[in-house]
C-alpha positions as CSV (number, residue, x, y, z in Angstrom):
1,X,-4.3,-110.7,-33.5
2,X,-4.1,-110.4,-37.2
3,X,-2.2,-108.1,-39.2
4,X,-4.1,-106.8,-42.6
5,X,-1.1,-106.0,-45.3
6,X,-3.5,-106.9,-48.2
7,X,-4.8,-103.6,-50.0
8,X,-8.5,-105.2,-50.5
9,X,-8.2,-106.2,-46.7
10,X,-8.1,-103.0,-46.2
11,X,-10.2,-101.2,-48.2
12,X,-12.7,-103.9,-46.9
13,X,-12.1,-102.6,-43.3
14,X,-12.3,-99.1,-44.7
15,X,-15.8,-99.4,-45.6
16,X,-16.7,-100.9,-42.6
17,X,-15.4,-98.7,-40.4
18,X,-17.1,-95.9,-42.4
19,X,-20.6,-97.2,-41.8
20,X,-19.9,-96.6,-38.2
21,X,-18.9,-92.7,-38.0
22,X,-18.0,-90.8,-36.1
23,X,-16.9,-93.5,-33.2
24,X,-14.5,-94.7,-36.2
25,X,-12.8,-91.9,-36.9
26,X,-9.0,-92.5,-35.1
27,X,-8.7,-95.8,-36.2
28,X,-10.2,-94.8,-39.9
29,X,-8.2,-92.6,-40.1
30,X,-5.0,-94.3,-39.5
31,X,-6.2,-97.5,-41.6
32,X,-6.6,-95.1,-44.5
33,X,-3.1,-93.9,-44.2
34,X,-1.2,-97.5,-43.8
35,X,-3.4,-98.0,-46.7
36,X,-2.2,-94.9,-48.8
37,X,1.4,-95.1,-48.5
38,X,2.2,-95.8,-44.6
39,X,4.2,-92.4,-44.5
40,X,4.3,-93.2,-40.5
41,X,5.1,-96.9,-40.5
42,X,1.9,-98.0,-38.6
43,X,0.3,-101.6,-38.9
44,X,-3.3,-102.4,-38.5
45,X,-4.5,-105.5,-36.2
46,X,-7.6,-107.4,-36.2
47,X,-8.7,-109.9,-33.8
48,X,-10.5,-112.0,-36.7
49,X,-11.3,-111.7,-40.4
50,X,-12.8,-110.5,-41.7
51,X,-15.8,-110.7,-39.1
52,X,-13.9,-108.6,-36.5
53,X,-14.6,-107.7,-33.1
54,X,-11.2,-105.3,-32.6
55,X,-9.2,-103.1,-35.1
56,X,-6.0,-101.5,-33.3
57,X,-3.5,-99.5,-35.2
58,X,-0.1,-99.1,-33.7
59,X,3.8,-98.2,-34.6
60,X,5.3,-101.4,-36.4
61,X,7.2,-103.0,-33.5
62,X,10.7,-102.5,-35.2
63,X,10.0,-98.4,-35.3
64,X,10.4,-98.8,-31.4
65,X,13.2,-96.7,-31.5
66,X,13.0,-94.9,-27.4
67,X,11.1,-96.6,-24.7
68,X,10.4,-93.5,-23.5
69,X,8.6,-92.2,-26.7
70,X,5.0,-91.9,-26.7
71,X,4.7,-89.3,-29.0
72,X,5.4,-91.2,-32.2
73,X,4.3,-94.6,-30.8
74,X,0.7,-93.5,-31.1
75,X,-2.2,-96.2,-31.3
76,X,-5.8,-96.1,-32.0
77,X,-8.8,-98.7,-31.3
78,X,-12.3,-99.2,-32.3
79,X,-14.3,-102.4,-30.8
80,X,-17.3,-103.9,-31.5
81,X,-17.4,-106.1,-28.3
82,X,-16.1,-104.7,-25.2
83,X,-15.0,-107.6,-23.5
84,X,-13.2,-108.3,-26.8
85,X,-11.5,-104.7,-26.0
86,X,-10.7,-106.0,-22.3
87,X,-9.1,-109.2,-23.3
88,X,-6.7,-107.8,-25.5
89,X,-5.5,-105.0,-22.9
90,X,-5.1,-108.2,-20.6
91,X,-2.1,-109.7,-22.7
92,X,1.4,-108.0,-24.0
93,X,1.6,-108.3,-27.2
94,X,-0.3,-106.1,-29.2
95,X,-0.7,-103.2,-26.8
96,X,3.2,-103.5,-26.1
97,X,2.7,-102.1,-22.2
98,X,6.9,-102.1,-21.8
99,X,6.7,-99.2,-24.3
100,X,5.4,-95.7,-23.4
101,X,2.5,-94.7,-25.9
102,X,-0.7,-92.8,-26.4
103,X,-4.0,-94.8,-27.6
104,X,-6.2,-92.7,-29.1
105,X,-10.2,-93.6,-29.6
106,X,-13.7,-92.5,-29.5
107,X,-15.8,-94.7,-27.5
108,X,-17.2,-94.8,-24.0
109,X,-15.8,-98.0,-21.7
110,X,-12.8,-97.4,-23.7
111,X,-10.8,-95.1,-21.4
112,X,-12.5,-96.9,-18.3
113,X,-10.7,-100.5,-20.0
114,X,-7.8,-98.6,-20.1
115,X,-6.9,-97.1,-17.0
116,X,-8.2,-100.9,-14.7
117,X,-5.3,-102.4,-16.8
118,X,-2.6,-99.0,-16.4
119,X,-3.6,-99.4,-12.4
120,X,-3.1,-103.3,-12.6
121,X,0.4,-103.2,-14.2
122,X,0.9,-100.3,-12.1
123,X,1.4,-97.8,-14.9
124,X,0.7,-94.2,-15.1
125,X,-2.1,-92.4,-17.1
126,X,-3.2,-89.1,-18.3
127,X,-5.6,-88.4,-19.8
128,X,-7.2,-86.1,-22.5
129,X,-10.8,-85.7,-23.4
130,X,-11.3,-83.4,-26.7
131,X,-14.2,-82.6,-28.4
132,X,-14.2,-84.3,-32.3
133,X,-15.4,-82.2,-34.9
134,X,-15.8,-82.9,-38.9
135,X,-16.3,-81.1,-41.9
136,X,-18.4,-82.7,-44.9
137,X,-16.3,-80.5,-47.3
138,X,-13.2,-78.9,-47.3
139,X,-13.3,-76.4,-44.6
140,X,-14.2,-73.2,-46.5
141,X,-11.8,-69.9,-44.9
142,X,-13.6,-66.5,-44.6
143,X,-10.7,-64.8,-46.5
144,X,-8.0,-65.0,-49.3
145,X,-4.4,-65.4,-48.1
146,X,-3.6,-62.0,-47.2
147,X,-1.4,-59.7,-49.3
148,X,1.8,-60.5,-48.4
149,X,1.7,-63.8,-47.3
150,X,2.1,-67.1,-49.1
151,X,1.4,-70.5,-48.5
152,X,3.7,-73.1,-48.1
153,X,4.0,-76.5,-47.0
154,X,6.0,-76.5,-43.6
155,X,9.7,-76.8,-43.7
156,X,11.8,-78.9,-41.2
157,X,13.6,-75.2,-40.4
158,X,10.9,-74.3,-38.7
159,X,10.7,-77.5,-36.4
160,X,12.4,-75.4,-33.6
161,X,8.9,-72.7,-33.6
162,X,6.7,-75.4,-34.1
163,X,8.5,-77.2,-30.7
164,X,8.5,-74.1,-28.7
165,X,4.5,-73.1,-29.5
166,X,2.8,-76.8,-28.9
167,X,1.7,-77.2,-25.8
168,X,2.9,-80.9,-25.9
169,X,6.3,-79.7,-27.2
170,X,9.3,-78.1,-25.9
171,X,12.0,-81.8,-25.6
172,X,13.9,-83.8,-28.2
173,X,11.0,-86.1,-28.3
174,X,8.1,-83.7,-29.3
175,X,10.7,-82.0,-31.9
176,X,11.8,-85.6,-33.3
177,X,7.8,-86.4,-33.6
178,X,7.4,-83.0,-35.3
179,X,9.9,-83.6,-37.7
180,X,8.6,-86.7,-38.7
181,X,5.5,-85.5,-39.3
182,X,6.7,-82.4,-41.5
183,X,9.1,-84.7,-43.1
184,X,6.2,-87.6,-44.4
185,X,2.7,-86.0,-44.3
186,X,1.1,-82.6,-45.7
187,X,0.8,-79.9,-43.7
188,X,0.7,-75.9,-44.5
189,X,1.6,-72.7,-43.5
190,X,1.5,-68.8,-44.3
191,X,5.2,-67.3,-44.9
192,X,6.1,-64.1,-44.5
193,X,7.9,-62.8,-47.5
194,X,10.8,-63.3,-45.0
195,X,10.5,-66.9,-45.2
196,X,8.9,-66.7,-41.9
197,X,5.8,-68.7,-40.5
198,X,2.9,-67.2,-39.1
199,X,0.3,-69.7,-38.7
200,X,0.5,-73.3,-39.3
201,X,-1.3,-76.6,-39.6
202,X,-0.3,-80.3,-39.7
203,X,-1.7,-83.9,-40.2
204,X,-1.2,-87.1,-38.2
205,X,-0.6,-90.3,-38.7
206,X,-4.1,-90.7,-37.6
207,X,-5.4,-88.6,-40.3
208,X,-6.3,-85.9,-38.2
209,X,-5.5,-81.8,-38.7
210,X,-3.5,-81.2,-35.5
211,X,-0.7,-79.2,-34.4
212,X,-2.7,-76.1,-35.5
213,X,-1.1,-72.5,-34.5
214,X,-0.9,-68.9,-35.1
215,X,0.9,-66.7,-33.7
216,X,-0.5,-64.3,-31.4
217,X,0.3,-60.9,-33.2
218,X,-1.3,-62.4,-36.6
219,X,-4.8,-64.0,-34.9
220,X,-8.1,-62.0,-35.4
221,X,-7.5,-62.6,-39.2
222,X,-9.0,-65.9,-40.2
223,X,-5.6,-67.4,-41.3
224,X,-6.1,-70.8,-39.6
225,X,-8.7,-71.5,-42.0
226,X,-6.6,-70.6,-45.1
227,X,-4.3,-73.7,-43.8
228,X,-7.2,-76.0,-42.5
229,X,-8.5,-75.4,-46.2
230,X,-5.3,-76.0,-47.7
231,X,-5.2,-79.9,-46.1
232,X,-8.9,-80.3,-46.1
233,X,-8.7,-79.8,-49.7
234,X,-5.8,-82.9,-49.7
235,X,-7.5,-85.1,-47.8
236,X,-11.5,-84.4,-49.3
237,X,-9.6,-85.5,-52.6
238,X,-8.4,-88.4,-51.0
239,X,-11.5,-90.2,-49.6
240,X,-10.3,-89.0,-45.9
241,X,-12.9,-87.6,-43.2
242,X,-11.6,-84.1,-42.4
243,X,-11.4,-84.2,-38.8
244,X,-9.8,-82.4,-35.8
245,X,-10.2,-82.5,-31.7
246,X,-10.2,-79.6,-29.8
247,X,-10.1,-79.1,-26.0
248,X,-13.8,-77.9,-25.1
249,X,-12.2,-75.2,-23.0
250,X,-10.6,-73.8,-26.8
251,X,-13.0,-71.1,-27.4
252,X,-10.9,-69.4,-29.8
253,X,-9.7,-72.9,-31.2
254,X,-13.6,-74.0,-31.6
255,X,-14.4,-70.4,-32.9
256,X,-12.5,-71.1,-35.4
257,X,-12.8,-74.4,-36.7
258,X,-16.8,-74.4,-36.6
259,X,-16.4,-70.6,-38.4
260,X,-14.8,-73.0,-41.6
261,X,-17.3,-75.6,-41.5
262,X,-16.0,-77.6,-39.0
263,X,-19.3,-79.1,-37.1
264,X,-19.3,-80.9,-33.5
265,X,-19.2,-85.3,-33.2
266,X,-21.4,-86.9,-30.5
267,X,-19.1,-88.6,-27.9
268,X,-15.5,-87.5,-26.6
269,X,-12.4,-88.0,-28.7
270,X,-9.7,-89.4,-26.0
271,X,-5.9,-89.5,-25.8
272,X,-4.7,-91.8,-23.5
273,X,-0.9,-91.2,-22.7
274,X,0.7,-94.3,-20.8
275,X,4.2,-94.1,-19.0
276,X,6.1,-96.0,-17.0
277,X,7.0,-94.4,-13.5
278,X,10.7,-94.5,-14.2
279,X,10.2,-93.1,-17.5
């Protein structure tokens, strides 16, 4: 595998990878970052250039900080020749299977390529089937911020709310991830005039709006759109797709989105979490 550093490299694969939406969008997304900055120290691979049959993002190999960790040691892949997909999953190198990690990607035969080489190296899988949704513009709220309330980016003081609300969260891993992402991407949240936040939304090193919550007394109000507007407005300026996944069985969480403009992607976005048995 190959690994693009060169800015015209990348805005080479960019283009590419637009022209083949919305099965791109993972992997776009996180090419786009590494290309803007690398806030999250990722890496992009190819298995040739520039006539490519692979991309795979991943964590930069020296960011391997806990074995353990497969919240920040996140991965995406889009393939344009399935056996391509299968050889690489094969090998060691670039997937890295003696780390724990989640592989994120939008195309059928990629989860099935994935869980024959977890069950050969006797690994352990979950697995996570969202529904992808985009919004051609910035997602467009039904209301104002309400009197009262402010927005704000997130603060790392509110790490310990944000741990305690995600369904993912509650350890020192999902609160370390957390604060990484508070810490080097946008995100936004209403305040109370208290300081205190009520709804809240993130982005990934992936690109992707996640990590989205409000808390229960404040919902009925529209507020996750005033944050989802917030960063769509950030990334529509940027060049990035404005994306999300959602379980399917979110109704309030689809409700919501598709109420700001948010409109359903053919296929199923997948999050493939890989552990070790011991870990």
């Amino acid at each position: 595998m190959l690994i693009l550093t060169c800015p015209a490299h990348l805005q080479r694969l960019e283009e590419a990878l637009r022209r083949s939406l919305p099965a791109t969008l993972p992997v776009l997304g996180a090419v786009m970052t590494v290309a803007r900055g690398n806030p999250a120290a990722h890496e992009v691979l190819v298995d040739s250039w520039p006539h490519f049959s692979v991309v795979l993002t991943r964590l930069r190999p020296e960011e391997h900080k806990d074995p353990g960790d497969f919240y920040t040691n996140q991965l995406t892949v889009y393939y344009r020749d399935e056996g391509a997909w299968r050889a690489l999953l094969g090998g060691t190198e670039a997937v890295g299977w003696t780390q724990a990690f989640q592989i994120q990607g939008m195309q059928e035969g990629m989860y099935e390529a994935v869980r024959e080489a977890v069950g050969a190296k006797g690994l352990r899988l979950e697995t996570y089937r969202y529904q992808a949704l985009l919004s051609p513009r910035p997602p467009q709220p039904r209301g104002q911020v309400p009197p009262g309330l402010r927005l704000s980016p997130v603060s790392p003081s509110h790490i310990s709310l944000l741990n305690a609300t995600w369904a993912w969260g509650g350890n020192a891993r999902s609160r370390r991830f957390l604060e990484g992402l508070v810490r080097s991407l946008p995100s936004a949240c209403l305040l109370t005039p208290q300081g205190h936040p009520v709804s809240w939304s993130l982005l990934d090193p992936l690109g992707c709006l996640s990590h989205g919550y409000t808390l229960p007394a404040w919902r009925g109000q529209g507020l996750s759109g005033v944050t989802l507007g917030a960063l769509g407005r950030h990334l529509y300026a940027r060049g990035f797709p404005i994306y999300c996944g959602v379980l399917p069985h979110n109704t309030p969480s689809q409700r919501a989105v598709r109420a700001v403009g948010f409109l359903p992607q053919p296929g199923t976005f997948y999050t493939l979490v890989v552990t070790h048995p011991s870990q």
